[in-house]
PyMOL Python script that loads the backbone (N, CA, C, O; Angstrom):
from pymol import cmd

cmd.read_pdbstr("""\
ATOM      1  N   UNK A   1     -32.786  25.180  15.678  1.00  0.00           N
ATOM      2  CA  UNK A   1     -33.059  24.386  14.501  1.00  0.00           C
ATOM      3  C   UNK A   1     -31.887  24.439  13.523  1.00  0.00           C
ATOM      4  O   UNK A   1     -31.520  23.392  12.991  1.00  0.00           O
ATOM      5  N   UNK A   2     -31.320  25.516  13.273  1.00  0.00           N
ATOM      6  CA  UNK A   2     -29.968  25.803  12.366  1.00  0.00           C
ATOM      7  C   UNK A   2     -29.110  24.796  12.896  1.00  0.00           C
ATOM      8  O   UNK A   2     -28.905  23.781  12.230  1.00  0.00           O
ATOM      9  N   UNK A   3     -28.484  24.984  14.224  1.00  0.00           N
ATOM     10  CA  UNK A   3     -27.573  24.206  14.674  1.00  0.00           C
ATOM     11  C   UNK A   3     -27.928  22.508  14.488  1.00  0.00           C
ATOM     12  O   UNK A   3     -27.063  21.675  14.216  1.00  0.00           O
ATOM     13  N   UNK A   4     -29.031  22.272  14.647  1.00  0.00           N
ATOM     14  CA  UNK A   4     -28.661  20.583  14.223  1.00  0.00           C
ATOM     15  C   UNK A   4     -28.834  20.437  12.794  1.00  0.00           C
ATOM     16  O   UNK A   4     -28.542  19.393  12.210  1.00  0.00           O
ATOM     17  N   UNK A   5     -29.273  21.395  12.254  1.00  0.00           N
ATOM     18  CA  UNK A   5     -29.568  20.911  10.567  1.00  0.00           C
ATOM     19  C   UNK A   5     -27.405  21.218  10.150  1.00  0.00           C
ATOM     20  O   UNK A   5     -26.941  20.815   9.083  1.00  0.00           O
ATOM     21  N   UNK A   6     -26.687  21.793  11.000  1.00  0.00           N
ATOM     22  CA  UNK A   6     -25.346  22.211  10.409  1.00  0.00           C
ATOM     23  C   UNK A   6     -24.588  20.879  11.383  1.00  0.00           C
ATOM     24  O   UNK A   6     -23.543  20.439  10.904  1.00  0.00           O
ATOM     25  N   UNK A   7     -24.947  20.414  12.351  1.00  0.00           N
ATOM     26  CA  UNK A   7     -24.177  19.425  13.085  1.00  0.00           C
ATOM     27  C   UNK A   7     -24.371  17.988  12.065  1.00  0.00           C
ATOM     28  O   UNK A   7     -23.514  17.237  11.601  1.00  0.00           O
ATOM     29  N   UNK A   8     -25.987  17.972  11.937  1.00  0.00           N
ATOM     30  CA  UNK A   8     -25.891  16.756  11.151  1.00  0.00           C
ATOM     31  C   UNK A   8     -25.470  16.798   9.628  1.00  0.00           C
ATOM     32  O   UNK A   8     -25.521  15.743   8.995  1.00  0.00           O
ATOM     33  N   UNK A   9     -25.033  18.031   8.966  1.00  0.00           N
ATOM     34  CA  UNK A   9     -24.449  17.901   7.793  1.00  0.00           C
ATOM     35  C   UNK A   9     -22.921  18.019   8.023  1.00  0.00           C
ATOM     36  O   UNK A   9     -22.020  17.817   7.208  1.00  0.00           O
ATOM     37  N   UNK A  10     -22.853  18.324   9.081  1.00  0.00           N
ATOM     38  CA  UNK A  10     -21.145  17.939   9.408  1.00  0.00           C
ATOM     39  C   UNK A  10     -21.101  16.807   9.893  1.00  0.00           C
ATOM     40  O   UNK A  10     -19.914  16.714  10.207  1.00  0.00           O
ATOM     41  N   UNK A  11     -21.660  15.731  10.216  1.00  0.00           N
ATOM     42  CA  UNK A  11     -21.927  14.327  10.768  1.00  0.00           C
ATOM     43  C   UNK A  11     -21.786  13.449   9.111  1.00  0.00           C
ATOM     44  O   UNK A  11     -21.211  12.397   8.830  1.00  0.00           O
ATOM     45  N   UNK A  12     -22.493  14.305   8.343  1.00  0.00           N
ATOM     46  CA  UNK A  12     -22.677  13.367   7.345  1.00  0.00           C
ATOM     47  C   UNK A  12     -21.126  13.204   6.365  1.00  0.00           C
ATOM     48  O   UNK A  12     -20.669  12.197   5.825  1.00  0.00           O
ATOM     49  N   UNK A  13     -20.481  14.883   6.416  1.00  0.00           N
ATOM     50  CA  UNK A  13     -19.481  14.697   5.634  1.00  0.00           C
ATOM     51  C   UNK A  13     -18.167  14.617   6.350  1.00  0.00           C
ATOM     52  O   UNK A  13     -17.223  14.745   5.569  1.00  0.00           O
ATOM     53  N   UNK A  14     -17.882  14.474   7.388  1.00  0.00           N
ATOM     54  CA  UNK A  14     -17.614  13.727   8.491  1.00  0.00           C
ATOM     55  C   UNK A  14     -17.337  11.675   8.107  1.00  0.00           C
ATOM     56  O   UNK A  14     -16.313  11.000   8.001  1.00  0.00           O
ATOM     57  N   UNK A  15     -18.465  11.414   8.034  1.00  0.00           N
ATOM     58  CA  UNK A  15     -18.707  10.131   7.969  1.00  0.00           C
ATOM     59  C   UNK A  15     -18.086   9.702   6.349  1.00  0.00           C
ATOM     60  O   UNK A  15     -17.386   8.721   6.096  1.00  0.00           O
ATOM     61  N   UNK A  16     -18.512  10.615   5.500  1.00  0.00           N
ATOM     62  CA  UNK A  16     -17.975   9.850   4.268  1.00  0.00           C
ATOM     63  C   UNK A  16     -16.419  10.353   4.067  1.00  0.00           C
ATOM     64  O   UNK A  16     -15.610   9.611   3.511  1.00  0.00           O
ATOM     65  N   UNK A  17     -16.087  11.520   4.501  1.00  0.00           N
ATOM     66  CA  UNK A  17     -14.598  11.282   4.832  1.00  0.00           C
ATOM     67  C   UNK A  17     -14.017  10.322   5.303  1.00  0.00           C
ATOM     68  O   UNK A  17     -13.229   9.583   4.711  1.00  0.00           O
ATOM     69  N   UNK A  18     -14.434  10.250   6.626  1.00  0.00           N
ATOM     70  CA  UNK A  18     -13.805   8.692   6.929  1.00  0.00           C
ATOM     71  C   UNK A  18     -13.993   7.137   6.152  1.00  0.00           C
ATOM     72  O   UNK A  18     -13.221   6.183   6.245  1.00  0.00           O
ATOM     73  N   UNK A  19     -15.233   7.217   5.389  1.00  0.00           N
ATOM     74  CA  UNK A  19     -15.498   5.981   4.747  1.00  0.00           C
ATOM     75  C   UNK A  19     -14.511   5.715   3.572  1.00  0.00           C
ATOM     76  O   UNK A  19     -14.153   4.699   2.976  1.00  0.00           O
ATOM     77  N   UNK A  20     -14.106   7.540   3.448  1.00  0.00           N
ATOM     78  CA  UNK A  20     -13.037   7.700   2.111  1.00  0.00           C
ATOM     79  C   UNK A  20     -11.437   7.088   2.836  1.00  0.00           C
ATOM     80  O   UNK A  20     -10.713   6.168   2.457  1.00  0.00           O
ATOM     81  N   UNK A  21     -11.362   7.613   3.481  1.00  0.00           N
ATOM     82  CA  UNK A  21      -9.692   6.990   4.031  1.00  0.00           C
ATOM     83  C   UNK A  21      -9.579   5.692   4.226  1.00  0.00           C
ATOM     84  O   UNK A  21      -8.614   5.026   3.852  1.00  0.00           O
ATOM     85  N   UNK A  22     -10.899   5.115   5.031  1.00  0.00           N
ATOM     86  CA  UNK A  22     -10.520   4.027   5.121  1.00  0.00           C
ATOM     87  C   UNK A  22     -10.436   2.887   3.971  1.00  0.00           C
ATOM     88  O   UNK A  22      -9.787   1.843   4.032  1.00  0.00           O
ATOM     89  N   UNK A  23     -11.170   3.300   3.015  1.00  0.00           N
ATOM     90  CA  UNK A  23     -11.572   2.323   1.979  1.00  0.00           C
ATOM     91  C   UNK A  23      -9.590   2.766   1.365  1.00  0.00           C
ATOM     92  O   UNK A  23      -8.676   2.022   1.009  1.00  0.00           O
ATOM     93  N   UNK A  24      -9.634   3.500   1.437  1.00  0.00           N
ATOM     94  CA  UNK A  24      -8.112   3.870   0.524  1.00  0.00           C
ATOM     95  C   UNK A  24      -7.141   3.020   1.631  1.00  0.00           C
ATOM     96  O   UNK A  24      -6.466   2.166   1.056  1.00  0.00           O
ATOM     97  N   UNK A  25      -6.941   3.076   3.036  1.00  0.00           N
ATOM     98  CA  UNK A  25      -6.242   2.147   4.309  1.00  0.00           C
ATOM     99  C   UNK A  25      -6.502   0.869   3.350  1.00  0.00           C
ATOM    100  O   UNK A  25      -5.559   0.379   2.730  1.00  0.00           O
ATOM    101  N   UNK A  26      -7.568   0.443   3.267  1.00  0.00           N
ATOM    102  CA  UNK A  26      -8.162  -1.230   2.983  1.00  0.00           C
ATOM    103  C   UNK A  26      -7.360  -1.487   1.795  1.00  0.00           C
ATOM    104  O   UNK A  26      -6.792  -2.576   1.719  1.00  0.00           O
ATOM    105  N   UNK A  27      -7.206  -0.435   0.637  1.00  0.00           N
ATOM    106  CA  UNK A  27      -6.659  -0.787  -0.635  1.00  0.00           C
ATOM    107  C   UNK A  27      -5.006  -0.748  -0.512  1.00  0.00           C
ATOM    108  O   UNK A  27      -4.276  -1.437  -1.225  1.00  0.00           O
ATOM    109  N   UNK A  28      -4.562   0.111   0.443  1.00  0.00           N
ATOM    110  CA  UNK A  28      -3.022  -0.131   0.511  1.00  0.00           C
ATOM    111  C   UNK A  28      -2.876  -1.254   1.116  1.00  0.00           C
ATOM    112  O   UNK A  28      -2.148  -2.162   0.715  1.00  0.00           O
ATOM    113  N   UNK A  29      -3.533  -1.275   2.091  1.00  0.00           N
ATOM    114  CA  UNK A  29      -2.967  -2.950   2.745  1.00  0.00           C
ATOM    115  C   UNK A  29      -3.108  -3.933   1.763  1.00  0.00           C
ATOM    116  O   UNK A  29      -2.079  -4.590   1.917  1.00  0.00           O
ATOM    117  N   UNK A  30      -3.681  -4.404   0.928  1.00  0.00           N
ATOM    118  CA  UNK A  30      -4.110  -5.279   0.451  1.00  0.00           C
ATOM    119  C   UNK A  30      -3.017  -5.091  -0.611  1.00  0.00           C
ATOM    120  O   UNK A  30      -2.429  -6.158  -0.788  1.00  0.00           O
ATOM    121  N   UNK A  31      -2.460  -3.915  -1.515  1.00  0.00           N
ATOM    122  CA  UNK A  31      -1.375  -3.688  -2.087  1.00  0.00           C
ATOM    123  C   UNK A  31      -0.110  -4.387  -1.156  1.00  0.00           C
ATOM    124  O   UNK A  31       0.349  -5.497  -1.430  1.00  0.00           O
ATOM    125  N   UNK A  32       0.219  -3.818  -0.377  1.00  0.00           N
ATOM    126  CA  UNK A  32       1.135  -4.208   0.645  1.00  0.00           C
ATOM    127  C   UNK A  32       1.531  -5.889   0.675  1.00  0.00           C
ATOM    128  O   UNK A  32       2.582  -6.513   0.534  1.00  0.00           O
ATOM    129  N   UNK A  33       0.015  -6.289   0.951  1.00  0.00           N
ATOM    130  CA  UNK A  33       0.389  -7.788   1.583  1.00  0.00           C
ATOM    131  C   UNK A  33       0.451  -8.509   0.315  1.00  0.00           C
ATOM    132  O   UNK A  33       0.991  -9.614   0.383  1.00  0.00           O
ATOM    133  N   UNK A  34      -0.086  -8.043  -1.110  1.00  0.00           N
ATOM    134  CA  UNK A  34       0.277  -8.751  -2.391  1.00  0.00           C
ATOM    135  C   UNK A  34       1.856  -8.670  -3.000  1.00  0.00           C
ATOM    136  O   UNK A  34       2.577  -9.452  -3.620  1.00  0.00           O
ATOM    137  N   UNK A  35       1.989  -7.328  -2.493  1.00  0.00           N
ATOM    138  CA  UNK A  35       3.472  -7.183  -3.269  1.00  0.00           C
ATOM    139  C   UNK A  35       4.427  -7.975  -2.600  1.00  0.00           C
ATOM    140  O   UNK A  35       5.196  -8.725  -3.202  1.00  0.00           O
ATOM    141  N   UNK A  36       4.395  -7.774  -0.816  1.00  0.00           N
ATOM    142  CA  UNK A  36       5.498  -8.743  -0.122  1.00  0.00           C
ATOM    143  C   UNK A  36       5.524 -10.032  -0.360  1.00  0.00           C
ATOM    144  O   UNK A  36       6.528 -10.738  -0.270  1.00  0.00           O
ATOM    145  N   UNK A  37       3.970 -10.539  -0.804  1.00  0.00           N
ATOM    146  CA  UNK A  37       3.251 -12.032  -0.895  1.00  0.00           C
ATOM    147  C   UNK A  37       4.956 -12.214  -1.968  1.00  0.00           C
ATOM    148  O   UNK A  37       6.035 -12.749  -1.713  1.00  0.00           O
ATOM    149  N   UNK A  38       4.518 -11.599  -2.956  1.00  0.00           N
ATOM    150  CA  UNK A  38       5.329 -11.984  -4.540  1.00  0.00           C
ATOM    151  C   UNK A  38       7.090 -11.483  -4.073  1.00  0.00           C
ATOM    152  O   UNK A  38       7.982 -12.200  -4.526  1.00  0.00           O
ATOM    153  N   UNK A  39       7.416 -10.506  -3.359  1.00  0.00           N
ATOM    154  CA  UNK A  39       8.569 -10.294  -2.756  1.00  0.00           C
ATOM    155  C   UNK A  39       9.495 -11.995  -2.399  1.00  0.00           C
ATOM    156  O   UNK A  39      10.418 -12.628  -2.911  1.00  0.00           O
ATOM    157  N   UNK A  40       8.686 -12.127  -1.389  1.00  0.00           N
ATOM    158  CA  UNK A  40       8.738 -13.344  -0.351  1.00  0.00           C
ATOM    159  C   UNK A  40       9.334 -14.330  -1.556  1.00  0.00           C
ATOM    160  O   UNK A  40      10.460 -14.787  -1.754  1.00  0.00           O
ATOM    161  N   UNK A  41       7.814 -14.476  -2.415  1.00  0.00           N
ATOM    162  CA  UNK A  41       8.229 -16.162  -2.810  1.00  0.00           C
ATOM    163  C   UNK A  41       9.421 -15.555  -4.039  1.00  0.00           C
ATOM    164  O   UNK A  41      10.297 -16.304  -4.473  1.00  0.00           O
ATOM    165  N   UNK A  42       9.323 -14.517  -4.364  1.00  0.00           N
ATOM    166  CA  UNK A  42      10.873 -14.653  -5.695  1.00  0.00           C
ATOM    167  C   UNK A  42      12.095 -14.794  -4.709  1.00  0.00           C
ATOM    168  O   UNK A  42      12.996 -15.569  -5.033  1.00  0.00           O
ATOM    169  N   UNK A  43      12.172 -14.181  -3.677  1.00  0.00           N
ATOM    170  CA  UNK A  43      13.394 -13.696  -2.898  1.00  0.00           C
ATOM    171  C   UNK A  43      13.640 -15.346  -2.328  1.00  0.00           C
ATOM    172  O   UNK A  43      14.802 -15.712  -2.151  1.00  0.00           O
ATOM    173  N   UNK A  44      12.433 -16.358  -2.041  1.00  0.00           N
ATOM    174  CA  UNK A  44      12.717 -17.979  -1.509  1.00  0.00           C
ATOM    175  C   UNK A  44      13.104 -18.375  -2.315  1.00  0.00           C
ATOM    176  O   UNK A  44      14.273 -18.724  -2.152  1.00  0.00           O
ATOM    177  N   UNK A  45      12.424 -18.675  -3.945  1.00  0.00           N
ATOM    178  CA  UNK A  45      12.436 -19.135  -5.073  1.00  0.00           C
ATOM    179  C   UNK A  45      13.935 -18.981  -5.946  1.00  0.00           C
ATOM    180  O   UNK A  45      14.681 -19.799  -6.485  1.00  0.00           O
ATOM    181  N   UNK A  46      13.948 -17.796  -5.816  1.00  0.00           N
ATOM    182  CA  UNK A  46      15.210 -17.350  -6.378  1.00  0.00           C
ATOM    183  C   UNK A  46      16.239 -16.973  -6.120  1.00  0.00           C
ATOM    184  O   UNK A  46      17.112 -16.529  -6.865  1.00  0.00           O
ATOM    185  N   UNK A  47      16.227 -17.135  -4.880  1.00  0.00           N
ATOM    186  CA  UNK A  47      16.985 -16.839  -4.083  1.00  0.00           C
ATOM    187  C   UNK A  47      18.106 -15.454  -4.039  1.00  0.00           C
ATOM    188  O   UNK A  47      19.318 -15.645  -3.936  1.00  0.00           O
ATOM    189  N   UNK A  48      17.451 -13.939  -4.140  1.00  0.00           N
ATOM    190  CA  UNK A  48      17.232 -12.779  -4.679  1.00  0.00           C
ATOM    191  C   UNK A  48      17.794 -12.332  -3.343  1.00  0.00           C
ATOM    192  O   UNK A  48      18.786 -11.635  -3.558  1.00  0.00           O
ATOM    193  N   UNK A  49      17.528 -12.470  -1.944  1.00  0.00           N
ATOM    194  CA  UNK A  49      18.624 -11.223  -1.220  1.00  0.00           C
ATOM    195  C   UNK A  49      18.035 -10.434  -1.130  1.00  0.00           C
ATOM    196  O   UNK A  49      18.691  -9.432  -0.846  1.00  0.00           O
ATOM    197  N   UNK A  50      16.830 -10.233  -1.235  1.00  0.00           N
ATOM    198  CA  UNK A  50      16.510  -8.364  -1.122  1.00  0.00           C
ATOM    199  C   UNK A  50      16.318  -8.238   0.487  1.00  0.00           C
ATOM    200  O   UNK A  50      16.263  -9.195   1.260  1.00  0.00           O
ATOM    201  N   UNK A  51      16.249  -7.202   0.748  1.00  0.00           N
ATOM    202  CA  UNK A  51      16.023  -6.861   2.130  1.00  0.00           C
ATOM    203  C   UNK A  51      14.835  -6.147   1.967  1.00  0.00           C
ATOM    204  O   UNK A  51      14.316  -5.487   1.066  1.00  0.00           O
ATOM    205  N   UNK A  52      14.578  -6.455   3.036  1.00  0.00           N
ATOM    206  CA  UNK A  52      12.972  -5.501   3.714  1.00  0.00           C
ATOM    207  C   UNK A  52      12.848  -4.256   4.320  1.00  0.00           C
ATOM    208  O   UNK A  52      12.252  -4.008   5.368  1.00  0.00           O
ATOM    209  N   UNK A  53      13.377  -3.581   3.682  1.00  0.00           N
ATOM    210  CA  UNK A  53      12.788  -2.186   4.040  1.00  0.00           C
ATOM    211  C   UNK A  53      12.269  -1.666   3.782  1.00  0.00           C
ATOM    212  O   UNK A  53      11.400  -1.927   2.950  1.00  0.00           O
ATOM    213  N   UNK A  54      12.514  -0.145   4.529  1.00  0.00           N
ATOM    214  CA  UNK A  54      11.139   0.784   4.617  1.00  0.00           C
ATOM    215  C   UNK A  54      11.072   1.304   2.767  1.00  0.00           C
ATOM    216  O   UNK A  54      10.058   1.904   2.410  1.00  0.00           O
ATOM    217  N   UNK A  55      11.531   1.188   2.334  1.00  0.00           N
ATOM    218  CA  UNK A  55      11.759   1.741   0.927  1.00  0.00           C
ATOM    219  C   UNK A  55      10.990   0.678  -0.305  1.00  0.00           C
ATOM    220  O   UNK A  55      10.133   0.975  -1.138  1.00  0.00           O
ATOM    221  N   UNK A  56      11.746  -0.795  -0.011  1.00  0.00           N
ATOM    222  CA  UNK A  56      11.144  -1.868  -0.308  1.00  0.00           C
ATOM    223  C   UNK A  56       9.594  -2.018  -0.209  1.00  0.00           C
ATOM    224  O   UNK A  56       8.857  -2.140  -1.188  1.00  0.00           O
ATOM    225  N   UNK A  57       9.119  -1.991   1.320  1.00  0.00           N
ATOM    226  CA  UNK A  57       7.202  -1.712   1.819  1.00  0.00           C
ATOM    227  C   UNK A  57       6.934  -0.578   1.219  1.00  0.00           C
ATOM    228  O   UNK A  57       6.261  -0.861   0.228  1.00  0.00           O
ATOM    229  N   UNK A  58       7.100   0.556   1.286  1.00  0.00           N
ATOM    230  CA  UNK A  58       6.687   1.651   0.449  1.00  0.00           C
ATOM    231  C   UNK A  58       6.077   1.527  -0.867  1.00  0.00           C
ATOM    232  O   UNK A  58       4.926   1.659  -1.281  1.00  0.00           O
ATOM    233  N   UNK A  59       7.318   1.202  -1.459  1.00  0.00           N
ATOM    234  CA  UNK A  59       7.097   0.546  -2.629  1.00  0.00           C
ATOM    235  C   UNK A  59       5.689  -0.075  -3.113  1.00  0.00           C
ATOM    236  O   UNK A  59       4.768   0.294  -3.841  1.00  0.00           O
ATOM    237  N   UNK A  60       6.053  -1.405  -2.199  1.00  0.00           N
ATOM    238  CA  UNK A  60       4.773  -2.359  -2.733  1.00  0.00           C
ATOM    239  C   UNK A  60       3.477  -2.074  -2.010  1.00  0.00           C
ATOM    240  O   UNK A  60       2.440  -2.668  -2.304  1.00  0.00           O
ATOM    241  N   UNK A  61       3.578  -0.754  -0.644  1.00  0.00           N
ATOM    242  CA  UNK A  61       2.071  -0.596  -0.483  1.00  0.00           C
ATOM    243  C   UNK A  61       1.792   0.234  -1.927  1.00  0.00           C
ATOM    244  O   UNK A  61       0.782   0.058  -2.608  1.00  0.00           O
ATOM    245  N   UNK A  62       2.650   0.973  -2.192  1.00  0.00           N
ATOM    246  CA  UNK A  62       1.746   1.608  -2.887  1.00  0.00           C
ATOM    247  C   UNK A  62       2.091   1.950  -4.294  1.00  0.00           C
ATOM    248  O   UNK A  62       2.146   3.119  -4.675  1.00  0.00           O
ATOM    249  N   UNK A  63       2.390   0.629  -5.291  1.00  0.00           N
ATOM    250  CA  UNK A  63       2.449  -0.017  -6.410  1.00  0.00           C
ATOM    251  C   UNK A  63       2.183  -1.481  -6.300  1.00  0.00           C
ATOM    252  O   UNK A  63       2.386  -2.246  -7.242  1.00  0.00           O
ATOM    253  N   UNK A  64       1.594  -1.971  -4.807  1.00  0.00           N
ATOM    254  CA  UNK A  64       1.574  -3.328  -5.161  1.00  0.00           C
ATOM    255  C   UNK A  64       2.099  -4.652  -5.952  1.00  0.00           C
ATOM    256  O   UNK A  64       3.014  -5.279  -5.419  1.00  0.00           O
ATOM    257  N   UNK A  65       1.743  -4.966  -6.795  1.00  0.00           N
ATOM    258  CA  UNK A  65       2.329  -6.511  -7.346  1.00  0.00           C
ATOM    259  C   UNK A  65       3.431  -6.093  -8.408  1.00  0.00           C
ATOM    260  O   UNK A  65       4.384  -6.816  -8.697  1.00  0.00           O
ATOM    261  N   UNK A  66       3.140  -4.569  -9.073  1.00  0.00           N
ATOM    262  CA  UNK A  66       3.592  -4.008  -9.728  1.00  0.00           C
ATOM    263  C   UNK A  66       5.226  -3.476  -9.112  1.00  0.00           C
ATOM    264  O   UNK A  66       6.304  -3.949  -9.472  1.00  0.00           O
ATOM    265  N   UNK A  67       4.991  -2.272  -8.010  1.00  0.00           N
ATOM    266  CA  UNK A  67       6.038  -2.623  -7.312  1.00  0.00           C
ATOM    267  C   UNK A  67       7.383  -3.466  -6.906  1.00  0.00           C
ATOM    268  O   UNK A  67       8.546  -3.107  -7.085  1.00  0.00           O
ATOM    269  N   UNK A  68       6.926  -4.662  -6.322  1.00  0.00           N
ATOM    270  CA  UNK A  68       7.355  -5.781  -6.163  1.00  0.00           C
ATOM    271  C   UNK A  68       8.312  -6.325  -7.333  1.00  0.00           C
ATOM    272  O   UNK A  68       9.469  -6.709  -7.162  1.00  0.00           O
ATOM    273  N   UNK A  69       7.687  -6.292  -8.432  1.00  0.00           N
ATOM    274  CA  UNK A  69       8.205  -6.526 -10.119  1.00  0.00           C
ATOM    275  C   UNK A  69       9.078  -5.734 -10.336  1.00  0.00           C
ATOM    276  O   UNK A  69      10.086  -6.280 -10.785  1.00  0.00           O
ATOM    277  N   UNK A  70       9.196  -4.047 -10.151  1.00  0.00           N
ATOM    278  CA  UNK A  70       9.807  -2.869 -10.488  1.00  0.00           C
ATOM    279  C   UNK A  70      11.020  -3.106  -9.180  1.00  0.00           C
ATOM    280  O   UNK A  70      11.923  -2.271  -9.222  1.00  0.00           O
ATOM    281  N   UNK A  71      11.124  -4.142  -8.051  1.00  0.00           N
ATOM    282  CA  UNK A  71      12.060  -3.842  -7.357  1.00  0.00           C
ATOM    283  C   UNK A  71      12.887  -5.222  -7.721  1.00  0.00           C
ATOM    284  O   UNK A  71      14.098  -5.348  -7.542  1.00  0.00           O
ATOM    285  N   UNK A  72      12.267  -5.942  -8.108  1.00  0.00           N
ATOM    286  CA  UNK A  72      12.998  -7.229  -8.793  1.00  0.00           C
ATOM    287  C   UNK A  72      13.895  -7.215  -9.603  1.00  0.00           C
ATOM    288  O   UNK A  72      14.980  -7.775  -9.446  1.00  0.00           O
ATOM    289  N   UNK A  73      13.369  -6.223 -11.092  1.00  0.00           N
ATOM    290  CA  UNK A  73      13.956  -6.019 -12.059  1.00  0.00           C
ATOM    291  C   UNK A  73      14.816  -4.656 -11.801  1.00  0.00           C
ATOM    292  O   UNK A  73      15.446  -4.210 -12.759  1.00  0.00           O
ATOM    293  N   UNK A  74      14.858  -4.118 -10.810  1.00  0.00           N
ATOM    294  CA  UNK A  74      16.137  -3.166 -10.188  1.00  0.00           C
ATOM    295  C   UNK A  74      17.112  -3.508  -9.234  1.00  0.00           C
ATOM    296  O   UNK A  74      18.092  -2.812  -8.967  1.00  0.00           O
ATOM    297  N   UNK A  75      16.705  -5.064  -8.502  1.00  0.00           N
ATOM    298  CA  UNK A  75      18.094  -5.668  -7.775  1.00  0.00           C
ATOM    299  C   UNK A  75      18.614  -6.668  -8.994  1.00  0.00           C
ATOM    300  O   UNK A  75      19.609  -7.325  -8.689  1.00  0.00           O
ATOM    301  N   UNK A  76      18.130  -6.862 -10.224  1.00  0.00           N
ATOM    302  CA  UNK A  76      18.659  -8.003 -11.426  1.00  0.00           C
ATOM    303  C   UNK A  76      19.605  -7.214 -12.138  1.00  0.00           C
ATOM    304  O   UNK A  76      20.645  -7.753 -12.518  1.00  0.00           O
ATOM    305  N   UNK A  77      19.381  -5.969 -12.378  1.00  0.00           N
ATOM    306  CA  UNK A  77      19.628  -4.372 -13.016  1.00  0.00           C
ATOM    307  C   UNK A  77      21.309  -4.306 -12.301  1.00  0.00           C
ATOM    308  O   UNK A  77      22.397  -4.343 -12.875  1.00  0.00           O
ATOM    309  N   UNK A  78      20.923  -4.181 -10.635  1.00  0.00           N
ATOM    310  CA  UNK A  78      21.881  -4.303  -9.927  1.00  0.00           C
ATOM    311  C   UNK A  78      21.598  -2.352 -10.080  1.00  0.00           C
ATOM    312  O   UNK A  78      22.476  -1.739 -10.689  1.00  0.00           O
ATOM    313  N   UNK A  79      21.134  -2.041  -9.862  1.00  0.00           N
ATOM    314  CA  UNK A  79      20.553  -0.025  -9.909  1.00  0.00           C
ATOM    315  C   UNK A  79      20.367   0.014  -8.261  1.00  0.00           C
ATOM    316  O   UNK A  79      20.878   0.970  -7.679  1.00  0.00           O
ATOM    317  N   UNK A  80      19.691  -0.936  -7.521  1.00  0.00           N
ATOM    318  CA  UNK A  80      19.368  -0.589  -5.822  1.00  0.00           C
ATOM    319  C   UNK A  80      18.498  -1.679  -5.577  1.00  0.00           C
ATOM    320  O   UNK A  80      17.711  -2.433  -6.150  1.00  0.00           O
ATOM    321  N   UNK A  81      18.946  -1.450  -4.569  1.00  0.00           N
ATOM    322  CA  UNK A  81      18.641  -3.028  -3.296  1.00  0.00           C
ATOM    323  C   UNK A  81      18.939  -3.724  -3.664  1.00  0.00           C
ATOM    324  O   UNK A  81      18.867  -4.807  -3.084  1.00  0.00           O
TER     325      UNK A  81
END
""", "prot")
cmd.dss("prot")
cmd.show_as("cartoon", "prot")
cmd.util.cbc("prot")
cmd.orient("prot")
């Protein structure tokens, strides 16, 4: 009786761990694909030059639109990328 009352409370926090990462996965991507979204069209628009790297994605997964803005106004700066 011990053992399933300790399996299913490790089942349970188990489960909301994972519900925790993934919901945080769901929110970087969605950072990610907003910041490149706004990357993209200044870099077409304005014709800005930035390159895509790993430093660049970093960035905008995880500052998003904000990001994106903070790497704009540091290739205008002329500071990097």
């Amino acid at each position: 009786m011990a053992t399933e009352i300790i399996i299913v409370l490790a089942a349970i926090v188990i489960a909301y761990l994972l519900y925790k990462v993934l919901k945080t996965v769901k929110n970087m991507v969605v950072n990610t694909i907003m910041g490149l979204l706004v990357l993209v069209i200044a870099n077409t628009v304005l014709g800005l030059g930035i390159a895509y790297s790993w430093v660049v994605v970093l960035t905008c997964a995880i500052a998003g639109v904000v990001g994106a803005i903070l790497v704009i106004l540091l290739h205008y700066v002329g500071i990097f990328f």
